[in-house]
C-alpha positions as CSV (number, residue, x, y, z in Angstrom):
1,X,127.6,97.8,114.7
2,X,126.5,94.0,114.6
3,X,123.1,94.4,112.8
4,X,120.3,91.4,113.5
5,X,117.9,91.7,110.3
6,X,114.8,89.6,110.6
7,X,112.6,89.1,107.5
8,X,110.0,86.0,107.4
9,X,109.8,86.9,103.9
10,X,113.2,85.8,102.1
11,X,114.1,89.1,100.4
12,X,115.4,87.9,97.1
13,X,115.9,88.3,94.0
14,X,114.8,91.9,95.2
15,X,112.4,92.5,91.9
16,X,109.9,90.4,93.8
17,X,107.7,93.0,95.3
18,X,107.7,96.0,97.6
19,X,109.1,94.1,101.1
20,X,111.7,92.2,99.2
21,X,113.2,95.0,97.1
22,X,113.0,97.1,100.9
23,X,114.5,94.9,103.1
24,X,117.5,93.9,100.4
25,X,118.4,97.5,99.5
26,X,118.6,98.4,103.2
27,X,120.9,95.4,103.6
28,X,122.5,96.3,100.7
29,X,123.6,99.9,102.4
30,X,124.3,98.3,106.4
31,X,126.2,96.0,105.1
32,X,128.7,98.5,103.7
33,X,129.9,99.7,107.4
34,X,128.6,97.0,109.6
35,X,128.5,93.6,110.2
36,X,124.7,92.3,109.0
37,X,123.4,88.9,110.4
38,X,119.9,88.0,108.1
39,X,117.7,85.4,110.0
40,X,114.5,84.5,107.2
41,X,112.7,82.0,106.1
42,X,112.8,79.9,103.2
43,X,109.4,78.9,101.4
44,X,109.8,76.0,98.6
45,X,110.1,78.2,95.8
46,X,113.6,79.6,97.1
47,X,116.3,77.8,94.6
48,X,119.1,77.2,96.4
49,X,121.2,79.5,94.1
50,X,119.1,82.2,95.5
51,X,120.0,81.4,98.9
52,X,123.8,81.7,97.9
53,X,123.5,84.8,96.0
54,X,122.1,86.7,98.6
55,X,125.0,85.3,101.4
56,X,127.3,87.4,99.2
57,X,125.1,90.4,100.4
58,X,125.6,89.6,104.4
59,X,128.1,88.5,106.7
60,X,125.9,85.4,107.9
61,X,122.4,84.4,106.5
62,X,120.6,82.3,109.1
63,X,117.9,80.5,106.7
64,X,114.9,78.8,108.3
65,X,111.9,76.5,106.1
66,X,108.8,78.3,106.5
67,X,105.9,76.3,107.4
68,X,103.2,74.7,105.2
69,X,100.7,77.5,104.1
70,X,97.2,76.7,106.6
71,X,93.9,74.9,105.7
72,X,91.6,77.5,104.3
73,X,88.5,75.6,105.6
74,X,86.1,76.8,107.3
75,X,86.6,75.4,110.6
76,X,90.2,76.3,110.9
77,X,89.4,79.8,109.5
78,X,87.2,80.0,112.8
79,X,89.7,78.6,114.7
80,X,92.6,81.3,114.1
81,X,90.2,83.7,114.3
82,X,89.9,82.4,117.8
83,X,93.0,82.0,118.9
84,X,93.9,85.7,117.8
85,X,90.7,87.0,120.1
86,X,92.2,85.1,122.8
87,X,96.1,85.9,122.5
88,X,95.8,89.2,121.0
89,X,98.2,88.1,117.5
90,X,96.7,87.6,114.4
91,X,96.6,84.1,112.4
92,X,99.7,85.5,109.9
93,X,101.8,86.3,112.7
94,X,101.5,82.9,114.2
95,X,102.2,81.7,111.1
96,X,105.6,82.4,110.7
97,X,107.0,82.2,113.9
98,X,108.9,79.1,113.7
99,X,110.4,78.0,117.5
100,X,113.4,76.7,116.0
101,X,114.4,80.5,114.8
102,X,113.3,82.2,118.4
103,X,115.4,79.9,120.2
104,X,118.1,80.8,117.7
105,X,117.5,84.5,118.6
106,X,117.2,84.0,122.0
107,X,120.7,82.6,122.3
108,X,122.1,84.8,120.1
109,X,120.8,87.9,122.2
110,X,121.6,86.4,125.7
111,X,125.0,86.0,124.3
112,X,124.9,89.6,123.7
113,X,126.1,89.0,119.5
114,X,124.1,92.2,118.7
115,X,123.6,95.8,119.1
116,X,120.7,96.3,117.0
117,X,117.7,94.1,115.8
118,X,115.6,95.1,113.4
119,X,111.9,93.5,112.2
120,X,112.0,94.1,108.1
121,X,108.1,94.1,108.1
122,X,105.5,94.1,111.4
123,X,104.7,90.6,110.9
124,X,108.6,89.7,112.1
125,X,107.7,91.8,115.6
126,X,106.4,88.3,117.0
127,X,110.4,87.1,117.2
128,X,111.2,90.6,119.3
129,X,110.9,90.3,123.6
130,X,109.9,93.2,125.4
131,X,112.7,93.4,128.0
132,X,115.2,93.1,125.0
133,X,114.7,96.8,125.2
134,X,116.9,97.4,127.9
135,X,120.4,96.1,126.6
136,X,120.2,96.5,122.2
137,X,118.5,98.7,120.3
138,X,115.3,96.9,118.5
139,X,113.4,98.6,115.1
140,X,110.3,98.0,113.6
141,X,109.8,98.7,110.1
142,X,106.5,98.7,109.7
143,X,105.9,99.2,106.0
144,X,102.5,99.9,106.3
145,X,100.0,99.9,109.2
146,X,97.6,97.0,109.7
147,X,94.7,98.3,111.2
148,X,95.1,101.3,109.3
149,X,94.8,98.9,105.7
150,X,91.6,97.0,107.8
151,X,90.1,100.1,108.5
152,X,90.2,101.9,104.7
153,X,89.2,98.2,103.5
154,X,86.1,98.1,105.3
155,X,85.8,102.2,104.9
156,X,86.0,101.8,101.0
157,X,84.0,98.6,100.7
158,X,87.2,97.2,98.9
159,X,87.4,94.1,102.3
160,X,87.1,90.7,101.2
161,X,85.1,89.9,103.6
162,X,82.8,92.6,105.7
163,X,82.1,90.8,108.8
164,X,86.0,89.3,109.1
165,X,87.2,92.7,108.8
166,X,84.9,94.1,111.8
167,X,85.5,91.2,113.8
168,X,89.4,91.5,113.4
169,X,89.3,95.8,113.7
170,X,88.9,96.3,117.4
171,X,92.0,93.3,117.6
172,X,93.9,95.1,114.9
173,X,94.0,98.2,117.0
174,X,94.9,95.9,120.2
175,X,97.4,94.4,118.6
176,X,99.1,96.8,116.7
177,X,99.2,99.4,120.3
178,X,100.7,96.5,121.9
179,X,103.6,95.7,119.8
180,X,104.5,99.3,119.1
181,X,105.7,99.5,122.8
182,X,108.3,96.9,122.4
183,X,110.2,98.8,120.2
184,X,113.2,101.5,121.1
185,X,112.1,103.0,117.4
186,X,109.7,102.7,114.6
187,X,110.0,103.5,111.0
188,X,107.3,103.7,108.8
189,X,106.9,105.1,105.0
190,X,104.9,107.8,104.5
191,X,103.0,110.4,106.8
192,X,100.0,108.8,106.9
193,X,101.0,105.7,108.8
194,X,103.2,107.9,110.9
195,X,100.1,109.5,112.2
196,X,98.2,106.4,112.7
197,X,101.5,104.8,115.1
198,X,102.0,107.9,116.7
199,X,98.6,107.4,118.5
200,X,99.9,103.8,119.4
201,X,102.8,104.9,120.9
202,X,103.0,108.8,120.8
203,X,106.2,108.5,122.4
204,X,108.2,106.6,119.9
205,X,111.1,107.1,118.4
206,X,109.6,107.1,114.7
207,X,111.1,107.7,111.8
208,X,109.5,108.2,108.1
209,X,111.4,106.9,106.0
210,X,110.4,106.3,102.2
211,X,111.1,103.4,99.3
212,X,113.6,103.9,96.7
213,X,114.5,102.9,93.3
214,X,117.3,101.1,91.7
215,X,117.6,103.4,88.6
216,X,119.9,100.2,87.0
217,X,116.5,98.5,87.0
218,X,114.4,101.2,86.1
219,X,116.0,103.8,83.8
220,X,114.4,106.5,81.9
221,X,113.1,105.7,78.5
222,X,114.5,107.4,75.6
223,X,110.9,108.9,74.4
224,X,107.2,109.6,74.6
225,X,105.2,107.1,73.8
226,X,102.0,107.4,71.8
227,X,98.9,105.6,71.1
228,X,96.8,103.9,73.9
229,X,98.8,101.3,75.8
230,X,97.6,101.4,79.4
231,X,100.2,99.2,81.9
232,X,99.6,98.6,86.0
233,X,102.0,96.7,87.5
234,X,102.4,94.8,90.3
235,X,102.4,91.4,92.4
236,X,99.2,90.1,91.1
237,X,98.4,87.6,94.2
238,X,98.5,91.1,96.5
239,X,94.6,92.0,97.9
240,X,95.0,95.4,97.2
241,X,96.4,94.9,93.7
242,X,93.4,92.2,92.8
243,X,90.9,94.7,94.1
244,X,92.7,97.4,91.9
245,X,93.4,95.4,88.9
246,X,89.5,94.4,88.7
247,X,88.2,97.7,89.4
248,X,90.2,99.6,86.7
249,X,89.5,96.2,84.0
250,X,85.9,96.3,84.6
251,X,84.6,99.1,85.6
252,X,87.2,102.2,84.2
253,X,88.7,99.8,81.5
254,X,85.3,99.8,79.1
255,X,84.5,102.7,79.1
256,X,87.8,104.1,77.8
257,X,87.5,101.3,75.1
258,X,84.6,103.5,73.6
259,X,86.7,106.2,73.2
260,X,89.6,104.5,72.5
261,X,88.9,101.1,70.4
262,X,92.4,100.5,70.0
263,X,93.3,101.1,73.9
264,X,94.9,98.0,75.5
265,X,95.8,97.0,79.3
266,X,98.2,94.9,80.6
267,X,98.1,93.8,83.9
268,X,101.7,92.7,84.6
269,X,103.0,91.0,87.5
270,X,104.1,87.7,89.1
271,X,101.6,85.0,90.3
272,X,98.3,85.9,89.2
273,X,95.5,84.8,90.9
274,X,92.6,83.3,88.9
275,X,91.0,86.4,89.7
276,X,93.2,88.7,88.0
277,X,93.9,85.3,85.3
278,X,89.9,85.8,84.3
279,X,90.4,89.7,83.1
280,X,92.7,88.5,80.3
281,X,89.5,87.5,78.8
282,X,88.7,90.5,78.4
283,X,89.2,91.8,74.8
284,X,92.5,94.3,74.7
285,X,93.4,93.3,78.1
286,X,96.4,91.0,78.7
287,X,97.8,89.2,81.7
288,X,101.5,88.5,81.8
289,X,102.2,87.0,84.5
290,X,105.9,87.5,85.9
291,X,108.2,89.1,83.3
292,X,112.2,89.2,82.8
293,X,112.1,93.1,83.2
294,X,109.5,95.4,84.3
295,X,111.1,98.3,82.7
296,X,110.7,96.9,79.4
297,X,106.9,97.1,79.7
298,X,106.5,100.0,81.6
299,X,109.1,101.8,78.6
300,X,106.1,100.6,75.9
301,X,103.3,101.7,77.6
302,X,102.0,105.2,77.1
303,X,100.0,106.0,80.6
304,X,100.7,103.9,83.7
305,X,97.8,103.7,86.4
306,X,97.8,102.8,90.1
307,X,94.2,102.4,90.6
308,X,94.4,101.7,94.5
309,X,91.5,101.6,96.6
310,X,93.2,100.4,99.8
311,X,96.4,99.6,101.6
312,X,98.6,102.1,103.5
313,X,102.3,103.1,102.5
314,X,104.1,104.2,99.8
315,X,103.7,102.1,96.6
316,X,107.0,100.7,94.5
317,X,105.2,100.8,91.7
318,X,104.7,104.4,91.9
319,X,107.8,105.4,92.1
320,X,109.6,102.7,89.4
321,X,106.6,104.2,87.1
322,X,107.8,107.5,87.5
323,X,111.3,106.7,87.2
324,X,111.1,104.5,83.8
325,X,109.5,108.1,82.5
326,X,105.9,106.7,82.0
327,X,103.6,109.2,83.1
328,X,101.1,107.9,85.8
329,X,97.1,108.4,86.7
330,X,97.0,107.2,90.3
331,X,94.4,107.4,93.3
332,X,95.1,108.8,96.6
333,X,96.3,105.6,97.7
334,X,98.2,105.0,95.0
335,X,100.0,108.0,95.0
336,X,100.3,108.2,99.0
337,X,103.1,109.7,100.5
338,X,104.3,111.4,97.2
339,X,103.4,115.1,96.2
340,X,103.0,115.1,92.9
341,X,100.2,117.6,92.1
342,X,99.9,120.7,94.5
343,X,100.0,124.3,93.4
344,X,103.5,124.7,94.5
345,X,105.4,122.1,92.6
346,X,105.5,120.8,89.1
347,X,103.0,118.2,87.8
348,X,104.3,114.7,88.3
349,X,101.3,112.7,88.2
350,X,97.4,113.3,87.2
351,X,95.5,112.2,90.4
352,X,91.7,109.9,90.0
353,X,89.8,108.2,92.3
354,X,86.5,107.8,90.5
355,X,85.9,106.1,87.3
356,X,85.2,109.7,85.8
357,X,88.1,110.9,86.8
358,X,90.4,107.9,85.4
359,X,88.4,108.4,82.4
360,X,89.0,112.0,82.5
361,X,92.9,112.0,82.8
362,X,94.1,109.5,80.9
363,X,92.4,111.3,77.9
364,X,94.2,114.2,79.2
365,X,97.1,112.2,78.3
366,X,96.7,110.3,75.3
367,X,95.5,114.1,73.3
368,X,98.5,115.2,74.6
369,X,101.8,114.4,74.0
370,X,103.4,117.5,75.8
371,X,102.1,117.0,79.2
372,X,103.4,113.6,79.2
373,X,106.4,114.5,78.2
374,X,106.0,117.6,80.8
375,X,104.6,114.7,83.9
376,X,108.1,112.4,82.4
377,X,110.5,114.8,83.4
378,X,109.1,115.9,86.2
379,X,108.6,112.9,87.8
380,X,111.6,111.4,87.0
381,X,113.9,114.1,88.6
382,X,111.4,114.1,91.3
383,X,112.4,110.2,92.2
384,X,116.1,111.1,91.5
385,X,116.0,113.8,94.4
386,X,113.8,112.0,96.7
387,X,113.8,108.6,96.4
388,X,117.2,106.8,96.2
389,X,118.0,104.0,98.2
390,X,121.2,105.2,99.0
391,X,119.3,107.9,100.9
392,X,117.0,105.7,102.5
393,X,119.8,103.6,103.6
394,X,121.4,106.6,105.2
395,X,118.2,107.3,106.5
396,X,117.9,103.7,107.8
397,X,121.6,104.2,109.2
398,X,121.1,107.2,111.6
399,X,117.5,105.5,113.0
400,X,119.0,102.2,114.1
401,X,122.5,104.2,115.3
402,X,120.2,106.1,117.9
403,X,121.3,109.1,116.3
């Protein structure tokens, strides 16, 4: 098959964050047994040895600039928010659609150079024409739904901004029905978002279809590790990782420090915001900022958390946690997608969504060293069975086939 992938966000190296290491390790596998052309966009931090590593990957890479980030002022803020009442797309979306790329498309699909186009993220659906449906095959891979992440914001009180977030809901929902009809399939990653498409478009061709891991990256440490290290990990310029780094560093953090006066957190992950920059002042808490290899921190730490409070999908950092053997305390959201703690399979992960309970299991684990080791092993052979890229890739293969 000719493949068209089309990623606004230029997925590599892929240890950025979760859409760059999905959309690469999918290429990775198409590119195997078909012919992949990757149309994205190039922000200014994209060396130019980047750009040629990752042609090595395709059999063309299109590269477009991506536009200057927008004014955060207040009047502009009001004026995207009016322009996506009145044309139904929100301001992000806009954002990256560069004309120079859709005419690109465009005369790449009236010339009939494709059988299959697929959006690596719903923010690329903008480039995608309805009538396209009728002569290729077109994909959406979600990655997590939108209005589903506005609604369990404003649900949780986790939304930046309240009155934003009820303003943009009812357009969310608009939005996100309308563009989910364009499509001749839709993956998403875990059940929970299939269930929120499937009332957008119940008649979809939807696949779930979950992350993987790169177990070169992320290999299994060698042995338990004691004391009190706590590690969560992650893209610290995310909204969902902010709101989860400063609710575990002040609110669940302190409180295991009077237990535990040795117990120390590192919040490590590229671009922190001086949000996430301010915790290091914290005493035992430490920012890192963007590190050569995540495994080597996760491998020191004795308990990783995932203390999410909001945004849909499956989370990488779930799954490399569990693969590097560290044994994890996550929340629902965190830990979404993944069954880790039923009666009728072993114990992979302790599950918390109050402070309490945070409190509660990661004593758990630091008294005792067998049930991490127990959670270690079991997690780690979970990911191997479950969560390989190769099998997402295959996965990937037989949705955009048609099979």
């Amino acid at each position: 098959m000719k493949i068209l992938m089309i990623s606004s966000t230029f997925p590599y190296p892929p240890t950025q964050g979760g859409t760059q290491v999905r959309t690469f390790n999918l290429l990775k596998y198409l590119s195997r047994q078909h012919r992949v052309t990757l149309m994205t966009l190039r922000s200014p931090d994209v060396s130019d040895a980047e750009i040629e590593a990752l042609r090595q990957w395709v059999d063309e890479l299109v590269v477009f600039s991506r536009p200057d980030s927008q004014p955060s002022v207040l009047w502009a803020k009001i004026s995207r928010w009016a322009e996506f009442a009145q044309t139904g797309t929100p301001s992000n979306v806009h954002a990256i659609h560069i004309m120079q790329a859709q005419d690109w498309i465009d005369q790449a699909v009236a010339a009939h150079q494709f059988d299959v186009i697929t959006c690596e993220h719903c923010v690329n659906e903008v480039y995608v024409r309805p009538e396209w449906q009728a002569q290729l095959h077109t994909i959406v891979n979600i990655h997590s739904s939108v209005y589903g992440t506005c609604k369990n914001q404003l649900a949780t009180g986790t939304s930046e901004n309240v009155w934003r977030d009820r303003l943009n809901l009812p357009l969310l929902y608009r939005y996100e029905h309308r563009y989910c009809q364009k499509f001749s399939g839709i993956v998403v990653t875990t059940p929970d978002d299939e269930k929120q498409i499937r009332v957008f478009n119940p008649s979809a061709q939807l696949a779930v279809i979950p992350n993987g891991v790169d177990f070169s990256h992320f290999p299994y440490r060698s042995a338990d590790v004691s004391g009190h290290r706590l590690i969560f990990i992650g893209a610290m310029d995310n909204v969902a990782n902010i709101d989860a780094a400063r609710f575990f560093s002040l609110e669940v953090f302190p409180i295991i420090q009077q237990h535990y006066p040795d117990v120390t957190l590192e919040l490590v992950g590229s671009r922190p915001v001086p949000e996430v920059k301010a915790l290091g002042e914290i005493p035992g808490v430490t920012v890192t900022g963007q590190v050569p290899s995540m495994a080597d921190y996760l491998h020191r730490a004795t308990v990783c958390v995932v203390p999410m409070r909001t945004g849909f999908g499956i989370k990488n950092k779930t799954l490399e946690a569990m693969a590097a053997g560290v044994p994890v305390v996550g929340s629902d959201r965190g830990l979404e997608g993944l069954t880790v703690d039923d009666d009728s399979s072993p114990l992979r992960a302790l599950r918390a969504n109050r402070v309490e309970e945070y409190v509660r299991a990661i004593d758990r684990l630091f008294a005792n060293p067998s049930l991490r080791i127990e959670i270690s092993r079991n997690a780690r052979q979970f990911i191997e069975q479950n969560y390989t890229w190769e099998s997402a890739g295959a996965q990937y293969e037989k949705m955009i086939s048609g099979r």
